[in-house]
C-alpha positions, 0 to 999 in steps of 0.5 A: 468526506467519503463513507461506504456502507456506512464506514466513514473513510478517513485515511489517519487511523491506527496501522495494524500492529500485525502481519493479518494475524487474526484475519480469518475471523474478521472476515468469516465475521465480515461475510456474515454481517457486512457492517463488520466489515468495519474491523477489516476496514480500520485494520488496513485503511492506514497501510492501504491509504499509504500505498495508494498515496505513495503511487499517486499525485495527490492526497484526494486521489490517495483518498479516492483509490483509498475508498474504490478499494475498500468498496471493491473488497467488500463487494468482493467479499462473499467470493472471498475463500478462506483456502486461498491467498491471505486476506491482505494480499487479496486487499492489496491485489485489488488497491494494485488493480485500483492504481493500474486502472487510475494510471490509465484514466490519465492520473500523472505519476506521484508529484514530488511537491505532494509529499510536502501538504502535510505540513499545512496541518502539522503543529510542528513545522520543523517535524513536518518539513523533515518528514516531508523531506523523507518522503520527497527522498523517498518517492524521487528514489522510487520514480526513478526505479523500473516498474516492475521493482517500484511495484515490488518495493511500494509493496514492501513498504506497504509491510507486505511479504514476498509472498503476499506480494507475489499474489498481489502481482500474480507473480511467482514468489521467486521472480518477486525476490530477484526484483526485491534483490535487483531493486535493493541494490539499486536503491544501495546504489543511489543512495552510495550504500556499501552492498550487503550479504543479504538481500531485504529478509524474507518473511 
């Protein structure tokens, strides 16, 4: 197991229950006393750790990119300024920079068998072989998307809005919502889904 600063990395902690509401202090707490850094941590580890393991090969990888990104955000943290982009996009900007740079040290793209080794811990292997059927579907439908909207949608997978993906992209709010547009129809099509009137609700 990996630990930072002492924060024992573990991927299976409570999701935030949440959009960052409450960030600021956590993080004005963090920049003072590192240890608080905790909070944040426990906060985001779930949705972060999901990410990473929805765009890489393996759960070790997944925990891997997981910890290099929490240990690059507390790094990063005394730069961290209050008036620019929200604490989560800011995390997730840097877990998108942390998936980029592990692509290009030669990691494959995300196996499909992957999503099946949760059930080697699971006490209900019914549950788990439906779960990890979802999450077969849901990274074939994926691996076959442009890049640029496979991005846009792990993000928003990730619970993410279109402007926080925007700045974790460095992207403009508006291109964001056309490859949102782009990548839900795309998605309605392969799944034969009859077109809606709106595209993915922005937040």
């Amino acid at each position: 197991m990996s630990s930072l600063s002492g924060i024992h990395v573990l991927p299976m902690t409570r999701a935030p229950d949440d959009r960052g509401d409450g960030d600021a202090a956590l993080v004005a707490a963090a920049q003072r006393d590192p240890q608080a850094f905790a909070h944040l941590y426990v906060r985001y580890v779930d949705p972060v750790y999901r990410y990473c393991y929805r765009c890489l090969v393996t759960r070790e990888t997944a925990e891997d990119a997981t910890s290099l990104v929490f240990a690059k955000a507390l790094a990063a943290l005394p730069r961290y300024r209050a008036d620019g982009p929200s604490f989560r996009s800011w995390l997730f900007a840097i877990a998108h920079n942390v998936i980029a740079d592990t692509y290009r040290a030669g990691h494959p793209t995300r196996s499909l068998d992957a999503a099946t080794a949760v059930m080697d811990r699971s006490p209900d292997p019914e549950a788990a072989a439906l779960a990890a059927d979802e999450r077969s579907t849901v990274a074939a439908l994926l691996a076959g998307m442009p890049p640029d909207q496979r991005q846009v949608l792990e993000l928003r997978l990730a619970g993410l809005t279109t402007a926080e993906i925007a700045t974790a992209l460095g992207r403009r709010p508006g291109a964001v919502r056309a490859t949102q547009f782009r990548a839900a129809a795309r998605l309605r099509t392969l799944l034969g889904i009859a077109p809606h009137r709106k595209d993915i609700a922005d937040e």
